[in-house]
KETOR-354316 format. One record per residue (C-alpha): residue in one letter; x, y, z. Coordinates in pm, whole numbers, plus 50000, padded with zeros to 5 digits. Each point is the difference from the previous one (the first is absolute). Layout:
<rs>
   aa       u       v       w
    A       X       Y       Z
...
</rs>
This chain:
<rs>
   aa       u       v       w
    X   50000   50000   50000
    X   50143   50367   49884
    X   49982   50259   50281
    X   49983   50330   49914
    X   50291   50302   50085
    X   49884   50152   50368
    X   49786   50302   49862
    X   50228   50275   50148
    X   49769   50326   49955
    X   49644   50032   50032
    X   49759   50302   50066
    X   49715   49969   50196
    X   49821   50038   49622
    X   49976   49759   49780
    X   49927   50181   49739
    X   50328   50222   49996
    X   50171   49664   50085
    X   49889   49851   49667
    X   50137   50334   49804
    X   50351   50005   50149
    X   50087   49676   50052
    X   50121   49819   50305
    X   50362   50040   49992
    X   50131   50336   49863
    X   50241   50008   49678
    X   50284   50199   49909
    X   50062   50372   50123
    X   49793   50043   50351
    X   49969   50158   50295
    X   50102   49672   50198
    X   49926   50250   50327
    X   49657   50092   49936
    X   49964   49607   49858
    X   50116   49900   50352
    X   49745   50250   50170
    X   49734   49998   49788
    X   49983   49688   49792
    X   49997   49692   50226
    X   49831   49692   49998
    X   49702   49940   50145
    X   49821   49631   50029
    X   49692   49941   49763
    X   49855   49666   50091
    X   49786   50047   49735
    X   50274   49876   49729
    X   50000   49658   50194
    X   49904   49697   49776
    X   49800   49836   50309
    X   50036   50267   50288
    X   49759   49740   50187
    X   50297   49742   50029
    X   50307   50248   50008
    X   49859   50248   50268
    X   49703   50021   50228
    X   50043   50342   50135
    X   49763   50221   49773
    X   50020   50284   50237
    X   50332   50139   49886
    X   49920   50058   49613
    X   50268   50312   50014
    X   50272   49908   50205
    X   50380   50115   49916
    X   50260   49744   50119
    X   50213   50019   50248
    X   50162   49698   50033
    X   49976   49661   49736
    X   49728   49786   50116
    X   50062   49737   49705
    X   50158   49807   50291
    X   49808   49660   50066
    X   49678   50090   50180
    X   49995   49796   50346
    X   49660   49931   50000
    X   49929   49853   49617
    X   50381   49879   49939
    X   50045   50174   49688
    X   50108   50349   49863
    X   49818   50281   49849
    X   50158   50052   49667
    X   49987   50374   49899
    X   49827   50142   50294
    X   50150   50267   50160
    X   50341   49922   49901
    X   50243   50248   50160
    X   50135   50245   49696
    X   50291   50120   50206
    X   50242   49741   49815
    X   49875   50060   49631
    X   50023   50393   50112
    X   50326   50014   50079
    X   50087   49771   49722
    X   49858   50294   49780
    X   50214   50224   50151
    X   50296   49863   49947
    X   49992   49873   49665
    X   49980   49659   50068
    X   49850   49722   49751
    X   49824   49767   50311
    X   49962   49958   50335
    X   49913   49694   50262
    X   49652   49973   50107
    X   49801   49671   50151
    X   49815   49821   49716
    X   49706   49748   50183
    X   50127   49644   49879
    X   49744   49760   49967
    X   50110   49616   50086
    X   49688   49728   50109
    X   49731   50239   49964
    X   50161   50240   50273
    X   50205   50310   49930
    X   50323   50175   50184
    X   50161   50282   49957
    X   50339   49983   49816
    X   50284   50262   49922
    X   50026   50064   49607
    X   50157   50273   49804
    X   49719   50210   49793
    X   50086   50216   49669
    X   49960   50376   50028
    X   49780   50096   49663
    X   50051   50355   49993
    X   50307   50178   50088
    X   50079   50377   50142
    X   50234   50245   49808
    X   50261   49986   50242
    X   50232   50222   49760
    X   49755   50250   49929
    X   50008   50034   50374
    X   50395   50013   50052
    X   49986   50236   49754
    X   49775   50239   50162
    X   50173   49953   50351
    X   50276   50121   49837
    X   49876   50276   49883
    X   49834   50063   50335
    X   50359   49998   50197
    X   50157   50246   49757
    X   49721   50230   50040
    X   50081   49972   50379
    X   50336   50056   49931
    X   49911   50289   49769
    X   49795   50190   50276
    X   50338   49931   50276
    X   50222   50167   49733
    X   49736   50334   50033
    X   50000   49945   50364
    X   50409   50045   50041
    X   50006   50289   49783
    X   49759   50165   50214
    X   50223   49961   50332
    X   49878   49643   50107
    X   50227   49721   50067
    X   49938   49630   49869
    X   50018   49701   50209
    X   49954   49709   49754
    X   50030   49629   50109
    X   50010   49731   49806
    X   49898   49711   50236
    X   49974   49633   49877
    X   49688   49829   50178
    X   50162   49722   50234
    X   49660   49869   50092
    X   49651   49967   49866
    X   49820   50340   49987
    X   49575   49976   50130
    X   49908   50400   49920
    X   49625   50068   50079
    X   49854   49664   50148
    X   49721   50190   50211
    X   49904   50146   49651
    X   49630   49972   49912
    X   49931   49715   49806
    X   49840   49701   49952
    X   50162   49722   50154
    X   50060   50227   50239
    X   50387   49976   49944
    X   50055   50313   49791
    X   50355   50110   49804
    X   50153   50299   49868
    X   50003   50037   49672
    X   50081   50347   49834
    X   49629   50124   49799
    X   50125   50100   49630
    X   50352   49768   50000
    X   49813   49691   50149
    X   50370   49925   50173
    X   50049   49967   50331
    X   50194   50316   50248
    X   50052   50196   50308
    X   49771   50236   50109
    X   50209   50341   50075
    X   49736   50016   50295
    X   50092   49693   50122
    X   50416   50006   49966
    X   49976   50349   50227
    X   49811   49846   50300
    X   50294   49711   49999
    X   50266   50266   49953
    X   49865   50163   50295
    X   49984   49794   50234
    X   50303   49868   49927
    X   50133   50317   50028
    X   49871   50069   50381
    X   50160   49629   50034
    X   50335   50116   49911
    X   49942   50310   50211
    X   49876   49801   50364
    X   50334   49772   49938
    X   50246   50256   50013
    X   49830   50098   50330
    X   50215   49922   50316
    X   49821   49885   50309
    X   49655   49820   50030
    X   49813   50239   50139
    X   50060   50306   49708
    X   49906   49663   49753
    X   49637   49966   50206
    X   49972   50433   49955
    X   50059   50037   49674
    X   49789   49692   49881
    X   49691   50122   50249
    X   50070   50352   49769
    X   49969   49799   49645
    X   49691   49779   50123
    X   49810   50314   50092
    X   50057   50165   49660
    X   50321   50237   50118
    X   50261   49971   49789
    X   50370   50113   50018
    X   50078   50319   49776
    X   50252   49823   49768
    X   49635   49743   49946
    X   49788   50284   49955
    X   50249   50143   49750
    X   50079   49712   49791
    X   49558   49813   50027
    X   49835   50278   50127
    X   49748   49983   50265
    X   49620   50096   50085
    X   49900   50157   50333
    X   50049   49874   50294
    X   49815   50299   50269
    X   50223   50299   50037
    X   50297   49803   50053
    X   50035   49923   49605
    X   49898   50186   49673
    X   49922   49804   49726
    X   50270   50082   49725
    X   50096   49847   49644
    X   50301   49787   49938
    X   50265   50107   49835
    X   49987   49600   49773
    X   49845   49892   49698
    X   50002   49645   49965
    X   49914   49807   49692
    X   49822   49664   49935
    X   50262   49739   49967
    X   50037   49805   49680
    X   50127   49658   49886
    X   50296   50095   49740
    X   49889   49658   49820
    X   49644   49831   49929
    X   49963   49782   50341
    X   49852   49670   50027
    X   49753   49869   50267
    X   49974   49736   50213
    X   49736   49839   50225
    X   50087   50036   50389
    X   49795   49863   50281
    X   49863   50034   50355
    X   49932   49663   50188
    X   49799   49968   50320
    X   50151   49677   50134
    X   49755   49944   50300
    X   49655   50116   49895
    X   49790   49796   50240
    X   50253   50144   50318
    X   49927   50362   49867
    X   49641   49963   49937
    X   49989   49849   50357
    X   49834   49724   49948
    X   49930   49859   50303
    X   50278   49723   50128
    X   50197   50075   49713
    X   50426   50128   50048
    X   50236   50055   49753
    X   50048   49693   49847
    X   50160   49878   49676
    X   49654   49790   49817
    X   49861   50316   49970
    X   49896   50066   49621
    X   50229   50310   49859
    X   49819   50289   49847
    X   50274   50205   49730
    X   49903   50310   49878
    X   50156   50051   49707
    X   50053   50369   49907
    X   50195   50178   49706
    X   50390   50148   50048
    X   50282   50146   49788
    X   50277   49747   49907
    X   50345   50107   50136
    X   50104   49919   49662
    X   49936   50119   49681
    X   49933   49773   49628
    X   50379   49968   49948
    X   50069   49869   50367
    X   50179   50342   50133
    X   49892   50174   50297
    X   49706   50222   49958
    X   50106   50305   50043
    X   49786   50333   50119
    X   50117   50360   49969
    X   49907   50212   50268
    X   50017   50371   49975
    X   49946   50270   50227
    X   50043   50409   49940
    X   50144   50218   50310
    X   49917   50363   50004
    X   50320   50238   50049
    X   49816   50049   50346
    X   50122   49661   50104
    X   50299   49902   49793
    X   50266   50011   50321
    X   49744   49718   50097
    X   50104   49819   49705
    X   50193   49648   50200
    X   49768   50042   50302
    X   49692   49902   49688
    X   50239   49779   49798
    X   50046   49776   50326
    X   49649   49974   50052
    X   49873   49926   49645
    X   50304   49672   50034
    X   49865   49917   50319
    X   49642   50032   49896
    X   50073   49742   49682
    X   50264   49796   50189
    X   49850   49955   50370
    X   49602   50113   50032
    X   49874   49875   49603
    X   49718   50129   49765
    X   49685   49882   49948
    X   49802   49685   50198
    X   50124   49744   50251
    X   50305   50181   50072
    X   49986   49847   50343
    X   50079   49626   49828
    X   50286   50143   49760
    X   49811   50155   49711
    X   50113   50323   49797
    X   50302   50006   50090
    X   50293   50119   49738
    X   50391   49960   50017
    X   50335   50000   49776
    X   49920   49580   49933
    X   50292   49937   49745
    X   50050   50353   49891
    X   50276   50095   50251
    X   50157   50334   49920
    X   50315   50231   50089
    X   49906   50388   50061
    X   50224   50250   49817
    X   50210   49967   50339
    X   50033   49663   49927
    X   49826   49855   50276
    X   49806   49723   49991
    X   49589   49984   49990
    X   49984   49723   50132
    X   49668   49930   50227
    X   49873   50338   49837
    X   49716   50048   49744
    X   50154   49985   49658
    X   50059   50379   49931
    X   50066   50222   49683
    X   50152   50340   50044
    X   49902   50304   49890
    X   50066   49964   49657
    X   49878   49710   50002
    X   50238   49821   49849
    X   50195   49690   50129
    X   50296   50063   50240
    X   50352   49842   49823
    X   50114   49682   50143
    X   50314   49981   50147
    X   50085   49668   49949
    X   50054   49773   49715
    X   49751   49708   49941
    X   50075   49682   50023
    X   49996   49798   49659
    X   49637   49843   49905
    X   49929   49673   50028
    X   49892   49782   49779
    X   49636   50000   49975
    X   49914   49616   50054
    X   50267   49965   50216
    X   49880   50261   50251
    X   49620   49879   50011
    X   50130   49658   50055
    X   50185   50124   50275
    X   49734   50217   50140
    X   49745   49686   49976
    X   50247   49785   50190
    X   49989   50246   50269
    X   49642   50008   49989
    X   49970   49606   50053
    X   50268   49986   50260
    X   49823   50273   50223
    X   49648   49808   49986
    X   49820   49876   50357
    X   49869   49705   50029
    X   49641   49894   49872
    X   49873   50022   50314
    X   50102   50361   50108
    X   49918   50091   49652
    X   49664   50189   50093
    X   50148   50205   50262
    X   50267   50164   49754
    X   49800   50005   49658
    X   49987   50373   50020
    X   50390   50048   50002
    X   50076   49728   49744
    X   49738   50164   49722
    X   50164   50370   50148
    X   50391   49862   49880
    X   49796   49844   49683
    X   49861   50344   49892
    X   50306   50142   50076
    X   50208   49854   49722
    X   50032   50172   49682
    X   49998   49737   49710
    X   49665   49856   49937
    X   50188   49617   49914
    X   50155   50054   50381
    X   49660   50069   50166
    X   49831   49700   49785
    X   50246   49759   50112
    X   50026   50118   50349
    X   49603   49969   50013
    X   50062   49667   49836
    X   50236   49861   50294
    X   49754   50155   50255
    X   49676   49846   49864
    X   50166   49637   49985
    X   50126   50057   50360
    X   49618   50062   50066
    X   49842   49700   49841
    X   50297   49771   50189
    X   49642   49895   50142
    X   49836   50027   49721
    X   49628   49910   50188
    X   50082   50247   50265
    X   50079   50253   49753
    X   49625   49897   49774
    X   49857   50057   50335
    X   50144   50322   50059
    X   49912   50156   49649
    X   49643   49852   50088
    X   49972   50147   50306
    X   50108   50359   49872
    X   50234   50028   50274
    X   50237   50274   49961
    X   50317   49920   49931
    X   49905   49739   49731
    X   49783   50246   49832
    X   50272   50285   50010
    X   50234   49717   49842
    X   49785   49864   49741
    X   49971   50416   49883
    X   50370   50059   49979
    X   49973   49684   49774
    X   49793   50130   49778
    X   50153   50307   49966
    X   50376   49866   49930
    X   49807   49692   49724
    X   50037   49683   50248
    X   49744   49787   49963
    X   49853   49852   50292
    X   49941   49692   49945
</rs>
């Protein structure tokens, strides 16, 4: 039996449905696609919705999660309903040709659900895109350039993204897991609004550290809480008012929204309630490890762009000659704000946060960058490099070794699980596609060492199997 591609957009009307099709084509707005354009569940396309589902309440319903997963009550799957589109969307996105989704296998009369790779039909214009992000940075750069001659000084940072960015999850939207996309480019970015609350922060950070004694720490934090801010704060963010004790003044900052320099991919992350029965205190119930997980998958930026660099996102900010002996005092707090606190969502578990990666560099000093966001200077332009490189390696010979290494630094099956998220991390990290197949390659075959377990695991949706099974899919191994 041929099952249909997971219909990834769908308007509440039919009608308009019918006239624009159900996957969009060519040059779109992928943002207002994402926003506007997504699937909701009509039961009415069922063959024989009697059999397949007998909850007519919920003619409308937008999914939130993939419910083609065998149904404990009638042992067998729903095939088509309320399939989650999060996969196929971000397949879109990226340019992709497929992506893995359960396909209801019938065997005896009963049907499970079983992991299969599904063609993409239609496919987005991801060069049209890259072309018009790049357009979009040098007209950034462009309005800089007026800035400076006007008496402002630039602080530009080019920043590569060192983990996977989550930028406007509490957005409105239907799954109630919302993301940033930019309204006219489609592409995902910063908010200016939303890099000046981290740099400020981080900014009063900096400031309560170089504090000496405790109690001077508690004073000037009780200050910040209640809305008084130190003058060189008030200077740089500007402040509202705060009694008589404060005026509310403008800062003397402009920041801009922050931009990938090339087309980024996404990726699926999740959240994963391990003990749902403890939390929803269910009576007699502890924390205990039979309870049934519950991931929420939600979307992110990839921390690595289509040719397997680091992403990398240029910040820029414009300080008014009112503030430009303030200059390092800011500079220190935008690194510490991209280094330390991160942008964007779930922060708290390692999220948005940027760093040098690979990209080490030597300031015109010659000191090293090391542990520092990846910086340009003012011109930007490269700094030279004081030291002569090493002869390449052959090609082969240096993914062999580096897939060696790979091999020789693998756990055992059984800890496997507990350390997926590192392995598919050093994975994603290598540049050459053939190295990040083969690595993939080595870590799937450690994972089906028991290959029932492994079935079960995929079955199950548990986490680390499903984030596995992705990666193979997206480096071409073929789960067998």
């Amino acid at each position: 039996m041929e099952y249909e591609m997971t219909p990834a957009t769908r308007h509440v009307s039919l009608d308009v449905n019918r006239i624009i099709g159900e996957i969009p084509n060519g040059n779109f707005n992928y943002g207002l696609y994402f926003n506007k354009w997504l699937y909701v569940a009509d039961h009415s396309r069922l063959k024989n919705p009697g059999r397949w589902d007998r909850d007519r309440t919920k003619d409308l319903t937008c999914p939130t999660d993939d419910q083609t997963t065998v149904a404990k009550k009638f042992d067998y799957c729903k095939p088509n309903v309320h399939l989650d589109n999060l996969s196929v969307s971000i397949s879109l996105f990226n340019g992709d040709n497929s992506y893995l989704r359960p396909f209801p296998d019938e065997k005896n009369g009963k049907y499970n659900a079983q992991l299969k790779s599904q063609q993409v039909k239609n496919s987005w214009e991801r060069g049209t895109a890259a072309q018009l992000l790049a357009e979009k940075n040098a007209r950034l750069d462009a309005v800089t350039s007026t800035y400076q001659q006007l008496g402002f000084t630039e602080i530009r940072i080019e920043a590569a993204l060192a983990s996977s960015l989550v930028i406007g999850l509490g957005g409105e939207h239907p799954t109630e897991k919302g993301f940033k996309f930019d309204w006219n480019l489609g592409i995902p970015f910063i908010p200016a609004s939303s890099l000046k609350g981290v740099v400020r922060l981080a900014f009063l950070v900096n400031r309560l550290n170089e504090l000496q004694g405790l109690e001077k720490a508690k004073q000037f934090w009780q200050a910040v809480v209640g809305g008084l801010l130190p003058d060189t704060a008030r200077n740089l963010f500007g402040c509202g008012v705060v009694g008589k004790e404060q005026e509310a003044c403008r800062g003397n900052v402009i920041f801009m929204d922050a931009w990938p320099q090339t087309m980024p991919r996404l990726k699926a992350e999740i959240m994963n309630c391990h003990y749902p029965e403890y939390l929803n205190s269910k009576a007699g119930r502890g924390p205990t490890e039979d309870q049934q997980l519950n991931p929420q998958k939600f979307w992110a930026v990839d921390t690595h762009d289509d040719k397997g660099k680091p992403l990398l996102f240029v910040f820029r900010a414009l300080l008014s000659p009112a503030a430009q002996e303030m200059e390092k005092e800011f500079e220190a707090a935008l690194r510490s704000a991209l280094n330390e606190h991160g942008l964007g969502a779930k922060t708290a578990i390692g999220h948005g946060r940027f760093g040098t990666g690979s990209h080490n560099q030597q300031d015109a000093s010659g000191n090293s960058s090391k542990g520092q966001p990846a910086l340009a200077n003012e011109n930007h332009t490269p700094p030279p490099s004081r030291s002569i490189a090493p002869p390449e390696k052959d090609p082969d010979a240096q993914r062999q070794e580096d897939v060696a290494a790979f091999k020789s630094a693998l756990p055992r099956p059984d800890a496997l699980a507990g350390q997926i998220d590192s392995l598919l991390g050093a994975i994603r990290a290598r540049g050459d596609a053939e190295t990040r197949k083969q690595c993939c390659q080595a870590l799937l075959e450690l994972a089906q060492t028991n290959k029932k377990k492994f079935k079960s695991a995929v079955k199950d949706q548990k986490a680390w199997a499903v984030k596995l099974t992705e990666l193979c899919v997206e480096s071409g191994v073929e789960v067998s």
